[in-house]
Backbone as CSV, one residue per row, in Angstrom:
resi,resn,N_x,N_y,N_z,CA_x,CA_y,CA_z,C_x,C_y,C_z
1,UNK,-24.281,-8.285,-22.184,-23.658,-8.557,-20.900,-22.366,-7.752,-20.807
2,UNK,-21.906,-6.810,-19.971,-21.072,-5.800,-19.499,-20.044,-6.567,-18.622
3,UNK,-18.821,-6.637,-18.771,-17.675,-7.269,-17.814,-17.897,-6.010,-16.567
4,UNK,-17.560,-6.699,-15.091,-17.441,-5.803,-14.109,-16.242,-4.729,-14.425
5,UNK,-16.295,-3.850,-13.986,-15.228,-2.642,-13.498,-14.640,-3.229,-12.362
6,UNK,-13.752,-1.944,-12.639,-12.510,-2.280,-11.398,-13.345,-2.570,-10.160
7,UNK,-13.426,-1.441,-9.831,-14.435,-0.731,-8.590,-15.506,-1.684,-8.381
8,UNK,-16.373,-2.315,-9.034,-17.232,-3.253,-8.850,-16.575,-4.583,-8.219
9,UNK,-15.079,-5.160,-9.023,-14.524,-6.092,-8.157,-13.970,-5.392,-6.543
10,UNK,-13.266,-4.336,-6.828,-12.671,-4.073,-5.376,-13.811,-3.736,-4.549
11,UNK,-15.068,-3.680,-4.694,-16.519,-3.615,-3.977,-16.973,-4.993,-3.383
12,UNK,-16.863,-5.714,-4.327,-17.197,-7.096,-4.145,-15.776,-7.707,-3.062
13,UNK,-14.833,-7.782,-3.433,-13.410,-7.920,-2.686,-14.097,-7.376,-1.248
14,UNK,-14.120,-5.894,-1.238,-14.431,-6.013,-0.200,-15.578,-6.347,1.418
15,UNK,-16.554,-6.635,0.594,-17.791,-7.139,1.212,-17.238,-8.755,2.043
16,UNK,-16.546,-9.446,0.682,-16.196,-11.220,0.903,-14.910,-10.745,2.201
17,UNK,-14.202,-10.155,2.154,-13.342,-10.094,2.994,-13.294,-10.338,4.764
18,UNK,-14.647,-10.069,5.101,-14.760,-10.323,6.683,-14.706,-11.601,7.162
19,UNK,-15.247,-11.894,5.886,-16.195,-13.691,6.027,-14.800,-14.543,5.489
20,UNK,-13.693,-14.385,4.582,-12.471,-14.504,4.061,-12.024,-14.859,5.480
21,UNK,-11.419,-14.011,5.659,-10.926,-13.720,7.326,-10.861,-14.613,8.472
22,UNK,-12.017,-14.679,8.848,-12.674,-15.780,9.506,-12.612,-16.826,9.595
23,UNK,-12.884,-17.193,8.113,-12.535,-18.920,8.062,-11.355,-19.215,7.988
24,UNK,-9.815,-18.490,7.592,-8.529,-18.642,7.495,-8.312,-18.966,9.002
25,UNK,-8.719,-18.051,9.817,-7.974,-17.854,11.368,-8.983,-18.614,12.540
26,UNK,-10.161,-18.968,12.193,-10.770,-19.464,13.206,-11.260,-20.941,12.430
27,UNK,-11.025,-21.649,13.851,-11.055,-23.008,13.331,-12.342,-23.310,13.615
28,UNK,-13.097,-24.032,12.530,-14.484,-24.496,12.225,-15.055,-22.705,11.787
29,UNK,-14.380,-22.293,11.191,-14.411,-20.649,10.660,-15.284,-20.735,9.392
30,UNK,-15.650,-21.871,8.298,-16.154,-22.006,7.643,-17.583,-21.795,7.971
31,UNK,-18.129,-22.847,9.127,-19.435,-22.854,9.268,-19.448,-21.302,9.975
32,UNK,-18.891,-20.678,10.855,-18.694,-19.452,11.614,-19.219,-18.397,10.183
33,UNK,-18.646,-18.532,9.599,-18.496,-17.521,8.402,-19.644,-18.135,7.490
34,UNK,-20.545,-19.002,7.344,-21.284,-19.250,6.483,-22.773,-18.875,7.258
35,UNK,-22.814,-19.003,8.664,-24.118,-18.846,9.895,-24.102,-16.925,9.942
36,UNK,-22.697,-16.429,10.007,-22.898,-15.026,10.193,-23.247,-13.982,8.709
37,UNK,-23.118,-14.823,7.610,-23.244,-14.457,6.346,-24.445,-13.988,6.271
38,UNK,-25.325,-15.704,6.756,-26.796,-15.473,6.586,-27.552,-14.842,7.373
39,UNK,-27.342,-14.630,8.577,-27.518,-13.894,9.558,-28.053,-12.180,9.038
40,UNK,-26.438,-11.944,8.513,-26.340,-10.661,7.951,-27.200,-10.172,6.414
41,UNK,-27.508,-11.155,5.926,-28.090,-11.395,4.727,-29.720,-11.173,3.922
42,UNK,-30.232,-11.917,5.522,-31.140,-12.765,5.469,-31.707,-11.460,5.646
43,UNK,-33.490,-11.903,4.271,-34.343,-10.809,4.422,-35.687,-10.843,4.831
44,UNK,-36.540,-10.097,4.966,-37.376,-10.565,5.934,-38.643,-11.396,4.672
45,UNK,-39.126,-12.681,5.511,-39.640,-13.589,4.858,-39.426,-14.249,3.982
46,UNK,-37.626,-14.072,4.518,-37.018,-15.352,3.507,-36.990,-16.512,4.420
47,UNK,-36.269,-16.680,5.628,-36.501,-18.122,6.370,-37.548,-17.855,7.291
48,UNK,-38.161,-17.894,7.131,-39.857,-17.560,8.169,-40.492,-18.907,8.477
């Protein structure tokens, strides 16, 4: 098992960051940010 690299966290940092965002500044931002996650996520014939 290999610890991440830098670059792998500041990759990851930046993916979580939109969805971060969101839930700080918009209220009920949690569910906002958890519906657009999956939205964005979701692959085909996974919720079918």
């Amino acid at each position: 098992m290999t610890t991440p690299t830098l670059k792998q966290w500041i990759r990851r940092a930046r993916a979580v960051a939109p969805y971060l965002a969101l839930e700080l500044v918009m209220p009920g931002g949690t569910l906002l940010a958890a519906l657009l996650w999956l939205s964005r996520n979701r692959h085909e014939g996974d919720l079918k």
